[in-house]
N, C-alpha and C positions, 0 to 999 in steps of 0.2 A: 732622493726627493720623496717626503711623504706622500702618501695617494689623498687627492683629494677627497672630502666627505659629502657624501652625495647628500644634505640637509633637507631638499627639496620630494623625495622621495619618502622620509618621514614626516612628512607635512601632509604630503598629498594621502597616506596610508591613513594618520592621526583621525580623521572622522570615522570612515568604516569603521576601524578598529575598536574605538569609542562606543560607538552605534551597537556591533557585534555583541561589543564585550556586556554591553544594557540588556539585553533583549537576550542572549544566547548563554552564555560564559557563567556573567553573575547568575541568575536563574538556575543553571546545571549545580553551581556548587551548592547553592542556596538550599537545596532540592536533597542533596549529597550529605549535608550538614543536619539538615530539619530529621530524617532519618535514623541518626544518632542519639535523637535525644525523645521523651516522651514527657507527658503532662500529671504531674502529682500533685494534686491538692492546687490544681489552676497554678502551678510554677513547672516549668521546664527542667526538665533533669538528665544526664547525661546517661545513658545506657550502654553506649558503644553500639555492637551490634545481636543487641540483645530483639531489637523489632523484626530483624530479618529473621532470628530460631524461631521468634511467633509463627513468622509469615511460612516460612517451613518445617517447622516445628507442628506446631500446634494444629492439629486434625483439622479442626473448623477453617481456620485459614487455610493451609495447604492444599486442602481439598477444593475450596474456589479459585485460588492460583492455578493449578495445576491445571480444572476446567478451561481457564478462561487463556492458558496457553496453548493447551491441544485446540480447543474452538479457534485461536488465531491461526496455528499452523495449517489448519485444513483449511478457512480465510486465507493464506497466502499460496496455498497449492492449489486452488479452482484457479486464481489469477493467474499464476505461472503455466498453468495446462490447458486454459481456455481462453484469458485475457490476451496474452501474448503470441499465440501461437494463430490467434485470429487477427490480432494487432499486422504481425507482422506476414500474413497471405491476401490482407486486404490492401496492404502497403505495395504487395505485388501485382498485385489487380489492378493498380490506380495507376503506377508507374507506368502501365505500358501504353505508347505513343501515340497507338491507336483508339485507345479507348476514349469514347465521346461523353462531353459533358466527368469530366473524370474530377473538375473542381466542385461543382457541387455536391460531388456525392461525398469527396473529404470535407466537405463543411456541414453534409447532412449527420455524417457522420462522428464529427466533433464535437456539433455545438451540446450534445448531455454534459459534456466535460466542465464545460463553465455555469452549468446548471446549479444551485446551490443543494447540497445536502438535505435537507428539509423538505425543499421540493420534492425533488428525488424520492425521497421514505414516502411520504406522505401521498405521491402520486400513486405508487407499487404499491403502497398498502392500499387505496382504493383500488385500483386495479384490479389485486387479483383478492379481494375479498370476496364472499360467499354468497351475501346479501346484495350489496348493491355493482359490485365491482364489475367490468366488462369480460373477465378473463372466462367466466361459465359459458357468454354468451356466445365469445369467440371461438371457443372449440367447441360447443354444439355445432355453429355454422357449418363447419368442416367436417363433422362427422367425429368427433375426439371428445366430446364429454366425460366419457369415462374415465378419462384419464386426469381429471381435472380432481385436484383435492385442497383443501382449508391451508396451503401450502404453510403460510407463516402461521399459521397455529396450530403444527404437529412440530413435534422435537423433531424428530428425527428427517426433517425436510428444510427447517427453519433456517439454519445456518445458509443451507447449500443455497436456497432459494437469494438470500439476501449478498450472496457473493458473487451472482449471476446477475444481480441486480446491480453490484460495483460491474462487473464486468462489461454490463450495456453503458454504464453511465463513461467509462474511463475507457474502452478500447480506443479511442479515437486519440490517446497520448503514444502509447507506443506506434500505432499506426504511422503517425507524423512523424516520426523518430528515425524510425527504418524507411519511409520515403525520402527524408532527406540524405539517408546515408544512401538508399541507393541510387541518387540522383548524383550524388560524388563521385559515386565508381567513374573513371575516365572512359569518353568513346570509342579510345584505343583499343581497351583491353574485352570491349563486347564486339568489337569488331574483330579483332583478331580471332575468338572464340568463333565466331560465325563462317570464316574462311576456313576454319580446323570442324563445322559443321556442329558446335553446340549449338543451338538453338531451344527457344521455349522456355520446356521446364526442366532441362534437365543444364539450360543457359544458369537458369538460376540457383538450383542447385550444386553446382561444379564449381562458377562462379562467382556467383553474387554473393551468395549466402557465406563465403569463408572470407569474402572483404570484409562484411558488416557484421561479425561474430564479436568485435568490439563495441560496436552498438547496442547487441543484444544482449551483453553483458551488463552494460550501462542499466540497462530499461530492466532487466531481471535484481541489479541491487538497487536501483526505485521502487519496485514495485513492493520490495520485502522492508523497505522502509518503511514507504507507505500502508504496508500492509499493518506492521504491526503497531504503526501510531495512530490506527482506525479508530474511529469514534463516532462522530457525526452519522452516518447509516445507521447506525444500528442505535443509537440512542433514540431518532427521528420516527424509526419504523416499528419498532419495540419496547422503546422506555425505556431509562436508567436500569430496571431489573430484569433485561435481554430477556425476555422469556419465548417461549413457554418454558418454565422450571428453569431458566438460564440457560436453555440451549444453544443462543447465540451471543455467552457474555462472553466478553473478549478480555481483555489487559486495559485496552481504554475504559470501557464502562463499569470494569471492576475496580479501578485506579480509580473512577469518579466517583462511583459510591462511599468508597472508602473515604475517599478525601472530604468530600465536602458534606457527604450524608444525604440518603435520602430516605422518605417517609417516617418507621421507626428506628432505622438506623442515625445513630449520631456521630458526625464526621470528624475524623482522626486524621490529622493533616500527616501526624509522625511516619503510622502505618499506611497512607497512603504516599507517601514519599519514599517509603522502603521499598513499596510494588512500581513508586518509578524509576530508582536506583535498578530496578531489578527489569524493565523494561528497555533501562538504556544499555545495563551490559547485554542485553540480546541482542539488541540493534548491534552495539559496537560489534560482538564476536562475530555478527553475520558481516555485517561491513571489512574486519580484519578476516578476514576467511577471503571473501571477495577479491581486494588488494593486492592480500599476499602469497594467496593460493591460484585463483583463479585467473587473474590480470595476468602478473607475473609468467604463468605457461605461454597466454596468447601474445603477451610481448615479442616471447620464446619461437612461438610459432609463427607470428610475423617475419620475423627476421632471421 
């Protein structure tokens, strides 16, 4: 007897899929395609991958690529060293049973998250500006003046400054990530620990932390996603030309200027299609590195 065809299953898939393929799919190839080809005499002409030897090739390009990926990597390594590892000890602070009023503090400490980009830049940059900003006044109060400098208008502070500034805005995602995985752990297995005399912190080091290693796996390939399809911060706080000198240009605001053009730059959709073709195999090989290297052991070591 043949197996029946499950038709209702493809009915039910048919819109997402639809949806997906508008918004996700077509876009990526469209993207993939526009790349290959450049503009001569206002007609479209097929190159192959002659835009990409520009973009690596060619001094003047290479040399803002090249920028604008070390500036992301060091953007993705404040997050993974200070985002998360504060994401996830404030997750432990909140979790424990005793601690009073412990929902407001995770809502005081979320709501930057849903804050818009714009705001966000634009509050930090009055902030800790020179002239009117509050940040001189507040380390005088304390005794720390000295320590206080033009933060986002020195190179070599600019970057670091505006990924600490992602950092206040977004701690509060992985926060909630690893509460809820540690709120999974069963009563069983802290109990049993506690009759064997873990307790504390070394409860949650022994314990806790090797249950929700799969969480924090989770929350470390977001954060590199997120990290490198950054845009909004640093266009809001700094401009399309990331300055000072481009110390804070990234893949997004170099993607942007390319593409659409700004001031006396004029926008090359080809060449800016080629630095997103070149943005998504980043993501992807970080993504397949993740999957296949990293999941794969803790599967291993789960079981």
């Amino acid at each position: 007897m043949r197996p029946k065809r499950r038709w209702h299953i493809a009915v039910f898939l048919a819109p997402a899929v639809l949806v997906y393929t508008a918004v996700m799919i077509y876009p990526l190839f469209n993207t993939l395609r526009l790349a290959l080809f450049t503009e001569v005499d206002q007609e479209r002409v097929f190159v192959g991958l002659q835009n990409f030897r520009t973009l690596f090739g060619d001094p003047l390009w290479s040399q803002q690529f090249w920028n604008a990926l070390g500036n992301n990597l060091w953007f993705f390594v404040i997050h993974m060293l200070v985002q998360n590892p504060i994401g996830i000890a404030l997750a432990a602070i909140l979790s424990h049973p005793r601690l009073r009023f412990a929902s407001f503090y995770r809502s005081a400490i979320f709501i930057p998250t849903i804050l818009s980009f714009v705001i966000v830049g634009f509050a930090w940059k009055l902030i800790l500006s020179p002239i009117w900003g509050i940040a001189p006044g507040m380390l005088d109060a304390v005794g720390l003046k000295s320590l206080y400098a033009p933060w986002l208008g020195k190179e070599e502070y600019a970057l670091t400054t505006l990924s600490l500034v992602s950092v206040w805005q977004f701690v509060g995602i992985p926060m909630m990530l690893i509460y809820a995985a540690l709120l999974s752990i069963p009563d069983e297995i802290l109990e049993a620990a506690e009759v064997e005399g873990i307790t504390g912190f070394a409860a949650f080091w022994k314990i806790k932390l090797p249950l929700i290693l799969p969480s924090i796996g989770i929350i470390s390939i977001l954060t590199f996603v997120a990290n490198f399809n950054a845009f909004d911060l640093i266009y809001a706080a700094q401009g399309a030309l990331a300055g000072p000198d481009f110390s804070t240009d990234i893949l997004g605001t170099f993607l942007y200027r390319t593409f659409f053009g700004f001031q006396l730059q004029l926008g090359d959709p080809h060449m800016g299609s080629a630095i997103a073709s070149g943005m998504f195999v980043i993501i992807l090989l970080g993504v397949c590195l993740y999957l296949f290297g990293i999941q794969s052991r803790m599967r291993r070591y789960q079981f």
